[in-house]
C-alpha positions as CSV (number, residue, x, y, z in Angstrom):
1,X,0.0,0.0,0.0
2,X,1.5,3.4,-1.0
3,X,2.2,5.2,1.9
4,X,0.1,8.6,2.9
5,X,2.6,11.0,5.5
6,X,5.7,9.5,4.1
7,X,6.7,13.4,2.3
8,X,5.8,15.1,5.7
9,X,9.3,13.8,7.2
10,X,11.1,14.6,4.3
11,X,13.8,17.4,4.9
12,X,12.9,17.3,8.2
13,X,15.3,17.7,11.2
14,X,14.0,19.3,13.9
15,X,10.7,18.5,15.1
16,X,9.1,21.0,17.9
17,X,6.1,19.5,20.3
18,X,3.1,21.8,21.4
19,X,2.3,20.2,25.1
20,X,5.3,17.4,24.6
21,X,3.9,16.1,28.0
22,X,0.6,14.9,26.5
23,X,-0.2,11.2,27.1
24,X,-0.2,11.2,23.3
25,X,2.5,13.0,22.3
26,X,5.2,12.2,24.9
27,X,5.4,8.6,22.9
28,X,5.5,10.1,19.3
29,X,8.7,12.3,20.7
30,X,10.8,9.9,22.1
31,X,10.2,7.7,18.8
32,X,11.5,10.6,16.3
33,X,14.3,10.8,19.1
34,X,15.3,7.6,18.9
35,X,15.4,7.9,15.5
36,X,17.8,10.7,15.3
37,X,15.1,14.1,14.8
38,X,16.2,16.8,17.1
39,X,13.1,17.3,19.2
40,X,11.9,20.0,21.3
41,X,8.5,21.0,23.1
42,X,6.7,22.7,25.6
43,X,4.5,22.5,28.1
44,X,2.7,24.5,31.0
45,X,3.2,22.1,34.3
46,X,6.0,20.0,35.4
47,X,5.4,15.9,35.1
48,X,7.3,12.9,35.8
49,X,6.9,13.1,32.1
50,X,8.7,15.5,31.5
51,X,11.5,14.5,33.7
52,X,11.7,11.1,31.4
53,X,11.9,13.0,28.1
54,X,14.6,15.1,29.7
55,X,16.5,12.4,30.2
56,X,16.9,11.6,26.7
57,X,18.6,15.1,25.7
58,X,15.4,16.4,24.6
59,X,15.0,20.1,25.2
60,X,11.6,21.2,27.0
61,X,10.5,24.5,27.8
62,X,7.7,25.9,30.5
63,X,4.9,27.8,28.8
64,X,3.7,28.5,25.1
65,X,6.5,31.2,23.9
66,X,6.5,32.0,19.9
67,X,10.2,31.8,19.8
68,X,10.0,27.9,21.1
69,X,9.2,27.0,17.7
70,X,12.3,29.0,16.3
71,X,14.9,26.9,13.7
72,X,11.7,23.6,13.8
73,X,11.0,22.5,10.1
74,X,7.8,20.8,11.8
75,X,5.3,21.4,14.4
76,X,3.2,18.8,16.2
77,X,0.1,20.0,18.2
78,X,-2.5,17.7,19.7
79,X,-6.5,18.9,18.9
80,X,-6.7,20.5,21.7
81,X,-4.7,23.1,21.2
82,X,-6.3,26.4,20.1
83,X,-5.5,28.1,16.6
84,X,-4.5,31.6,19.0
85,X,-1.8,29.9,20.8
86,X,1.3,32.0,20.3
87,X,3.2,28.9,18.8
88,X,0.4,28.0,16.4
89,X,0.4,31.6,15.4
90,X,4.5,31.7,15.5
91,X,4.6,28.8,12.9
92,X,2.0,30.1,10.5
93,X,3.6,33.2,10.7
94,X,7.6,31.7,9.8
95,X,5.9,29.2,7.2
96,X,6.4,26.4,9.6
97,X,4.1,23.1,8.6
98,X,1.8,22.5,11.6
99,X,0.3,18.9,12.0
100,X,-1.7,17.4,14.8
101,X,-0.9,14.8,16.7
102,X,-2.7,11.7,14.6
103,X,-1.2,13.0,11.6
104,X,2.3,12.6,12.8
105,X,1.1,9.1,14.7
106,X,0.2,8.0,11.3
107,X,3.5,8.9,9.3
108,X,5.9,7.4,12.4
109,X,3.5,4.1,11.8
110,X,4.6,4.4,8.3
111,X,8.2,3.9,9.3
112,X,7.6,0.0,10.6
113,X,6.8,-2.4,8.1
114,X,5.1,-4.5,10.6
115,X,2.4,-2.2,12.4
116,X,-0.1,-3.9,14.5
117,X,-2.8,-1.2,15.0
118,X,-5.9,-1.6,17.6
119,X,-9.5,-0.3,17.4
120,X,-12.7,-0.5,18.7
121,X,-15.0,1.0,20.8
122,X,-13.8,-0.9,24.2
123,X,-10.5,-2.7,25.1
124,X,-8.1,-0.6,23.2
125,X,-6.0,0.4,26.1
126,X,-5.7,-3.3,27.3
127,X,-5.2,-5.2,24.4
128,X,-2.0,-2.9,23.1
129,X,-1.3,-3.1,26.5
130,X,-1.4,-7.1,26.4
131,X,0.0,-6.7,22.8
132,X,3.4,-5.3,23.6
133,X,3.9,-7.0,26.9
134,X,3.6,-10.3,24.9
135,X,5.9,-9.1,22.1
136,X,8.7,-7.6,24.3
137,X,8.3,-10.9,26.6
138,X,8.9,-13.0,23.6
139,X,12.2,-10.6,22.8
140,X,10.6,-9.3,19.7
141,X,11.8,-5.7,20.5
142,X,8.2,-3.9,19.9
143,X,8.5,0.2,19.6
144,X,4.6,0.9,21.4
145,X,2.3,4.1,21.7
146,X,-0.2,3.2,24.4
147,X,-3.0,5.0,25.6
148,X,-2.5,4.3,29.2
149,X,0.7,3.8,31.2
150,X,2.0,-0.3,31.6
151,X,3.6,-0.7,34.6
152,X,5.7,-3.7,32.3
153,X,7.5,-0.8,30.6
154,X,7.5,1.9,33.2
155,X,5.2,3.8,31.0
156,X,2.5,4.5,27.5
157,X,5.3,4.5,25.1
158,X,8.3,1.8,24.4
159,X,11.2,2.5,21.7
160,X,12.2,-1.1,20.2
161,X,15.0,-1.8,17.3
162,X,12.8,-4.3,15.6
163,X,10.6,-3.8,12.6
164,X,7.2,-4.1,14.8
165,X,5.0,-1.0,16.2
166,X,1.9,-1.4,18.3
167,X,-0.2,1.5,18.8
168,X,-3.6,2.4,19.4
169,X,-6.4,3.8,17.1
170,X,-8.4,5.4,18.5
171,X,-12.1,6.2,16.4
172,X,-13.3,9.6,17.7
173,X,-13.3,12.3,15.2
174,X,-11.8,9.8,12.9
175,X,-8.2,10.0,14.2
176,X,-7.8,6.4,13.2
177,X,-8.2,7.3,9.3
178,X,-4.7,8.9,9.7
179,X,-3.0,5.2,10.3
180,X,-2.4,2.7,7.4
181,X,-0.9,-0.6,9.3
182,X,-0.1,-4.0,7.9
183,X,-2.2,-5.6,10.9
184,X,-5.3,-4.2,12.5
185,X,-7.1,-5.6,15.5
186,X,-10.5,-5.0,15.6
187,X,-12.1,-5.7,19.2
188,X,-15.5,-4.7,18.8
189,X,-17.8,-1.9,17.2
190,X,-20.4,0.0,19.6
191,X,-22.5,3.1,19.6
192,X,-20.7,5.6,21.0
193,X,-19.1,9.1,20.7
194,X,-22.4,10.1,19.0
195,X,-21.7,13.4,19.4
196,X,-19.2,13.2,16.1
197,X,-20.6,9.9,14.7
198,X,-24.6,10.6,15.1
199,X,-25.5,7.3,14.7
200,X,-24.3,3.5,14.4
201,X,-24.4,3.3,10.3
202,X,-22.0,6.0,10.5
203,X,-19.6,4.6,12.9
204,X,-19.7,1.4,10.9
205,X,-18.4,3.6,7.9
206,X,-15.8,4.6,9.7
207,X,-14.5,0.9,10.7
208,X,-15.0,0.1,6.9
209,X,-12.7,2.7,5.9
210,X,-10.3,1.7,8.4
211,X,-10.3,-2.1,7.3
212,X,-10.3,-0.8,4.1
213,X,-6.9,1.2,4.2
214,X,-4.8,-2.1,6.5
215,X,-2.5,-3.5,3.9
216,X,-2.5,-7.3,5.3
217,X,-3.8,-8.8,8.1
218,X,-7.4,-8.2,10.1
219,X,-7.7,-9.3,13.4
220,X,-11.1,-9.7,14.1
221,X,-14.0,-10.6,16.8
222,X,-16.1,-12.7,14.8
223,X,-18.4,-13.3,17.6
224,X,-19.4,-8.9,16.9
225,X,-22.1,-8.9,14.2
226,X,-21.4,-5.2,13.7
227,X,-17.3,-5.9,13.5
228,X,-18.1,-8.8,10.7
229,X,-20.3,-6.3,8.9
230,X,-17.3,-3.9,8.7
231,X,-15.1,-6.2,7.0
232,X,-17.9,-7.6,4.6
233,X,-15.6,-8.4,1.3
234,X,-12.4,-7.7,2.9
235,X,-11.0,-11.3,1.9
236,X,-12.0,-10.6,-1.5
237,X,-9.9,-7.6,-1.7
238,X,-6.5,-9.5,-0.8
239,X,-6.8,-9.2,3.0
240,X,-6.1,-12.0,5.6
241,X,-9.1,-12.4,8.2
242,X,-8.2,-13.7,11.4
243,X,-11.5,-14.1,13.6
244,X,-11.6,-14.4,17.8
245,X,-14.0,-14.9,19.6
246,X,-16.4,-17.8,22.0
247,X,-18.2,-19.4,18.8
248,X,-16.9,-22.7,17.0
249,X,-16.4,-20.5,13.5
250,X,-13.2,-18.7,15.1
251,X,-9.8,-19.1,13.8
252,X,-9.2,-18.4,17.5
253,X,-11.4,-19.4,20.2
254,X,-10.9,-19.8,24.0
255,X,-13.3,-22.4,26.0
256,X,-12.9,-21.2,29.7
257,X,-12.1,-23.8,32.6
258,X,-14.1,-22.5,35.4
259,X,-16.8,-19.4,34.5
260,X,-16.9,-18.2,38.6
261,X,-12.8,-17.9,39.0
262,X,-12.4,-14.3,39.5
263,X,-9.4,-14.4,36.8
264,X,-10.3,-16.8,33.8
265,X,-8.0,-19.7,33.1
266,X,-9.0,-20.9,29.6
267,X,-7.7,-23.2,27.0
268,X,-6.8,-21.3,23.6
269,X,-7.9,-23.3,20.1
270,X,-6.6,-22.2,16.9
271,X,-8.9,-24.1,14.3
272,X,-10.6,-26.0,17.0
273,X,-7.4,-27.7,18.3
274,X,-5.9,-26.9,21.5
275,X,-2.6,-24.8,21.1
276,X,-2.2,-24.1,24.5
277,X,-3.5,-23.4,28.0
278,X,-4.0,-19.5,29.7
279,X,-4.5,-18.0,33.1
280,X,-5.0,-14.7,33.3
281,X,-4.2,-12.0,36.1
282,X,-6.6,-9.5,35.5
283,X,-10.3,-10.0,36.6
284,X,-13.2,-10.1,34.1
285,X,-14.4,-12.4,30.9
286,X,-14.1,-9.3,28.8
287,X,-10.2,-9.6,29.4
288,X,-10.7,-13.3,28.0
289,X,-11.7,-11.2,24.8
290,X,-8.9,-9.1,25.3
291,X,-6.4,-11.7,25.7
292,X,-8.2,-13.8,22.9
293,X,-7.6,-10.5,20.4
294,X,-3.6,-10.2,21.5
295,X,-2.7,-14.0,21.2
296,X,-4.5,-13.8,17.7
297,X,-2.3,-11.2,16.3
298,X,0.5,-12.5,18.2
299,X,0.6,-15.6,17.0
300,X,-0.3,-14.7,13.3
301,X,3.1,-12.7,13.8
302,X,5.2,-15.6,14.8
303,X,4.9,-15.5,18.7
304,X,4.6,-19.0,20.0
305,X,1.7,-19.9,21.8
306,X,3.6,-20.8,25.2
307,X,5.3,-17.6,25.2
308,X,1.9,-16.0,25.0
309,X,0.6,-17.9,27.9
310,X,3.3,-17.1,29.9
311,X,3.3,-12.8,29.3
312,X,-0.8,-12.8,29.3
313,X,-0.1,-14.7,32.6
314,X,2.9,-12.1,34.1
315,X,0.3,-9.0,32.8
316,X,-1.3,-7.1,35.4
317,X,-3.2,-4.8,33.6
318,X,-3.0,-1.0,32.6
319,X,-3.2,2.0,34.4
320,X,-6.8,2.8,35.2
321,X,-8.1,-0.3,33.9
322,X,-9.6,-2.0,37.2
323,X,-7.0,-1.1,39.0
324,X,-6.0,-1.8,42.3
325,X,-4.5,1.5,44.8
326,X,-4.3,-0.4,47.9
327,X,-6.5,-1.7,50.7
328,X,-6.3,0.4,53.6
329,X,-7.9,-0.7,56.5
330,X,-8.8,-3.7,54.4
331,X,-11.0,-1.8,52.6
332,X,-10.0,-2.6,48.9
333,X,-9.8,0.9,46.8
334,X,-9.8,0.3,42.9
335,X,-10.1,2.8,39.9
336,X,-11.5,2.2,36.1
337,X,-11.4,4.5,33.1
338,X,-15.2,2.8,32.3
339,X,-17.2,5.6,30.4
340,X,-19.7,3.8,28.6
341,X,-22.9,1.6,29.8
342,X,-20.9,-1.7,28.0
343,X,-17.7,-1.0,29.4
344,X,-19.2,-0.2,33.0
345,X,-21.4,-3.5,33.0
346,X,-18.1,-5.7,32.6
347,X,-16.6,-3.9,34.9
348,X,-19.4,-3.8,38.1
349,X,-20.2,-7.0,36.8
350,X,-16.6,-8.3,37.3
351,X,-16.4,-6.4,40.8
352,X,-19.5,-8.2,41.8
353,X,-18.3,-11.6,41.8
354,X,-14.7,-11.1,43.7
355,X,-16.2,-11.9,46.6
356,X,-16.4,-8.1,48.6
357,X,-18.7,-7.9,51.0
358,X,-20.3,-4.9,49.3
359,X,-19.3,-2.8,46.3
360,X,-19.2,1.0,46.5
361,X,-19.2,2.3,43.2
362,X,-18.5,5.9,42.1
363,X,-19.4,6.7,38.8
364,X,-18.3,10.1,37.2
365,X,-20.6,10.8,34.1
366,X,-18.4,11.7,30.9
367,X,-20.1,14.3,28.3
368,X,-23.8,15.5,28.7
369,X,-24.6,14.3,24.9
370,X,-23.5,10.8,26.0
371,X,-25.2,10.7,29.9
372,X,-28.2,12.0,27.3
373,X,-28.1,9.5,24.5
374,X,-27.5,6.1,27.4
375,X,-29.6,7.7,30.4
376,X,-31.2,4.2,30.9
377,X,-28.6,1.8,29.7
378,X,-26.2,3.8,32.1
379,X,-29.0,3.6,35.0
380,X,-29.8,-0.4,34.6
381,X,-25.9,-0.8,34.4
382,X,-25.1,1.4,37.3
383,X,-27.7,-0.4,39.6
384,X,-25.8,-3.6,39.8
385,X,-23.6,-2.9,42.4
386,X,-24.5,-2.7,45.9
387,X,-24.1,1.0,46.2
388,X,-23.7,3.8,43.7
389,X,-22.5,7.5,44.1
390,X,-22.7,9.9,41.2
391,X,-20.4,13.2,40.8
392,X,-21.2,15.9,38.3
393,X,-20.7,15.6,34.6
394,X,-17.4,16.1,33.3
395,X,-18.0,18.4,30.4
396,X,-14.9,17.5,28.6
397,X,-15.6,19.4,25.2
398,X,-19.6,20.8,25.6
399,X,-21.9,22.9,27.2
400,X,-24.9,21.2,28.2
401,X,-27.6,22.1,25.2
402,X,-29.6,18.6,26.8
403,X,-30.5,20.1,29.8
404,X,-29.1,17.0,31.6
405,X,-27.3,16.7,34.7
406,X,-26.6,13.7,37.7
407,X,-29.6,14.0,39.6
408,X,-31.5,13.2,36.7
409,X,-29.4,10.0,36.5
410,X,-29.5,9.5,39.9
411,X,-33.4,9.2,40.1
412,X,-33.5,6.1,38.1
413,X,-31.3,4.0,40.1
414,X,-32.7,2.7,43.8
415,X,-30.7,4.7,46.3
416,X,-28.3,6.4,44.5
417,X,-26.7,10.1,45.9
418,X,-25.1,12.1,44.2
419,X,-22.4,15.1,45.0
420,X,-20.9,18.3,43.9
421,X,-17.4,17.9,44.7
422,X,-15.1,14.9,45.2
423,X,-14.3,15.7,48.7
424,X,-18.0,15.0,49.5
425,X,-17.7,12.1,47.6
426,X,-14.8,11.0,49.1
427,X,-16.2,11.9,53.1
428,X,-19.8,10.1,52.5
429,X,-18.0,7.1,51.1
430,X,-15.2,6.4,53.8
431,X,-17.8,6.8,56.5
432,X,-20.2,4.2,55.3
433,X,-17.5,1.5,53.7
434,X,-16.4,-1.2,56.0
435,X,-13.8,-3.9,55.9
436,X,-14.0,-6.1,53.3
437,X,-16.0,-3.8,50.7
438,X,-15.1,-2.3,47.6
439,X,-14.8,1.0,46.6
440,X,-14.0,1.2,42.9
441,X,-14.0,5.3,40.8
442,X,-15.5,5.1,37.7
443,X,-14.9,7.3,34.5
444,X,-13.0,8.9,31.7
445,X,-12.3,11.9,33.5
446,X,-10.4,13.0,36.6
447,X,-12.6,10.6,38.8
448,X,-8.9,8.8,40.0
449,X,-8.2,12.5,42.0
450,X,-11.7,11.2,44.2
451,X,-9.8,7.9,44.3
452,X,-6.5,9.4,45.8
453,X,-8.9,11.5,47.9
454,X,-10.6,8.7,49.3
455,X,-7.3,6.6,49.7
456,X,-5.4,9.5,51.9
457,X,-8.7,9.8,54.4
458,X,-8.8,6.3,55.0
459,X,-4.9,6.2,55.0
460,X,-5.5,8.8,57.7
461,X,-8.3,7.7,59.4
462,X,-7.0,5.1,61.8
463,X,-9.8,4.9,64.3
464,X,-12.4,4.0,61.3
């Protein structure tokens, strides 16, 4: 497949980083590094981040300045950033090219002839995760962009010498259009982000186009009627399909030992034969899926099967992906970047059958449009646990045009509260939890500062 973002490198040296701190951008940096760019950036607040990229040379400075993108024959920017910012403006103004952030993803994909590239509405974040753990355990030497930090690699971002990049695609606003891998994995395709897509048809186009422009190999759930729909024809157009999934029809299937073990041990079939046998350490049958999905596209790649058992075994999980801060006065205190009514069920439904005495769960709504669109699914899912505590709606990118706000979600689920502020949150929720419960923050947003709120007061509160 010709290649798209190849010319934007060309004659390129020096490469300067609007907000080099970014969870997004701090990855694509150190890449170009690595690869001999002279990179600087900029930022407005200090971060162990920052402190990492440092340590490779790489020049940051504090605040937006128009003279920080001085001598740079490129600018990256993530979407955020405003056309008014004074190194936008600096750019534009000095002829500098400015691209945002997918754009340069998609041209440093371009540079590995073997790019594995995962989508789909849920699991993203896990299964790169799970992807590059199993690669670099196998001594494949991955180079990864990660959405979320891996404790495996000390952070979201990996810079291998091999051939191989992993990276996640994400599908809002289309970002994912901007990447042209060998290998995509396709976990699943949902309603959501409806504020861009508007409906399901057109999120399905978007998946097509996506299938449509992956040069080799796709990685698919075939037990997801809309993810089979998406790569209608695919075959026919010189594509490999690979298919996971539960049902008998999978290239890949697992068939799971013991369906009430917190942490699923399963036996992996390729073509209906036993290849080998898996026990995961992360809770949940949706990690089975997860884990299904990276031994797929492992394995199709040249990975053994034993050496996938043994990383998918030795991984722990990602940040914010049901994970565990600590148990203070053996009160267990967990956090999960769940945003959507799918995502959230696995999760409280997972969190339901550890074994706590109670659950506490604190939900913190993400967008109006999409507390709006799933007000029901959101209050069916969010009844399942024994407890649930609501903060405000996170904005994130609107102003609320629905008229929609917690209480209204609050209403619909039996005994739910709801709070202003975290610190409430975090008060009413120590007071009432007891030893042996739960208490697991919910969201996309900044819901893990109510879970560091509510781990310092029990931390504190020794008399509880």
């Amino acid at each position: 497949m010709k290649k798209k973002y190849e010319y934007l490198l060309e004659n390129v040296k020096k490469i300067h980083f609007v907000g080099i701190g970014g969870s997004g951008m701090c990855p694509l940096a150190e890449i170009l590094n690595q690869k001999g760019y002279e990179i600087t950036g900029s930022d407005v607040a200090e971060s162990d981040t920052l402190a990492r990229i440092r340590s490779y040379g790489i020049n940051v400075t504090m605040g937006h300045k128009p003279e920080n993108v001085n001598g740079a024959d490129l600018v990256v920017h993530t979407a955020a950033v405003k056309a008014d910012n004074p190194e936008i403006v600096s750019a534009k103004e000095q002829g500098i090219k400015t691209i945002e952030r997918s754009v340069m993803l998609g041209a440093v994909v371009e540079k590995y002839p073997q790019s594995v590239a995962v989508c789909g509405t849920h699991g993203k974040t896990t299964t790169t995760s799970m992807i590059t753990q199993i690669f670099t355990m196998a001594d494949f030497d991955p180079t990864a962009v990660i959405g979320a930090k891996l404790p495996f690699i000390g952070g979201n971002s990996r810079v291998g010498k091999s051939e191989i990049i992993v990276c996640e695609a994400c599908e809002y606003v289309d970002s994912f259009l901007r990447i042209f891998p060998a290998v995509s994995v396709i976990l699943n395709v949902d309603e959501d982000h409806l504020d861009y897509f508007g409906n399901l048809d057109r999120i399905k186009e978007s998946f097509i186009n996506f299938a449509n422009q992956t040069s080799d190999t796709l990685v698919v759930n075939g037990d997801d009627a809309n993810t089979m729909f998406c790569i209608d024809g695919m075959k026919e157009k010189g594509k490999k399909i690979v298919t996971f999934g539960f049902g008998e029809n999978n290239d890949f299937r697992a068939v799971i030992h013991n369906k009430n073990d917190v942490c699923e041990s399963f036996d992996l079939l390729y073509h209906n034969k036993k290849i080998t046998e898996i026990t995961l350490s992360v809770p949940g049958s949706f990690n089975v899926m997860n884990g299904l999905a990276a031994a797929a596209a492992t394995i199709t790649l040249g990975v053994s099967p034993d050496e996938v058992s043994k990383a998918l075994n030795a991984f722990h999980g990602a940040h914010r992906r049901f994970e565990i801060l600590g148990t203070p006065q053996g009160i267990t205190v967990a956090d999960d970047f769940a945003h959507h009514p799918t995502e959230l069920k696995a999760t409280l439904t997972t969190a339901m059958s550890m074994g706590y005495k109670q659950v506490w769960a604190v939900f913190q709504p993400h967008t109006f449009s999409r507390t709006y669109t799933f007000l029901n699914e959101f209050a069916e899912v969010l009844s399942i646990p024994d407890h649930c505590i609501l903060s405000e709606i996170l904005p994130v990118r609107e102003t609320n045009k629905w008229n929609i706000y917690s209480k209204d979600l609050a209403e619909k689920i039996d005994g739910c509260v709801w709070f202003e502020t975290f610190d409430e949150i975090a008060d009413y929720v120590t007071k009432k939890a007891q030893p042996g419960d739960l208490i697991i923050t919910i969201g996309g947003g900044n819901v893990y500062m109510c879970a560091n709120m509510i781990m310092e007061k029990l931390s504190k509160d020794s008399t509880k």
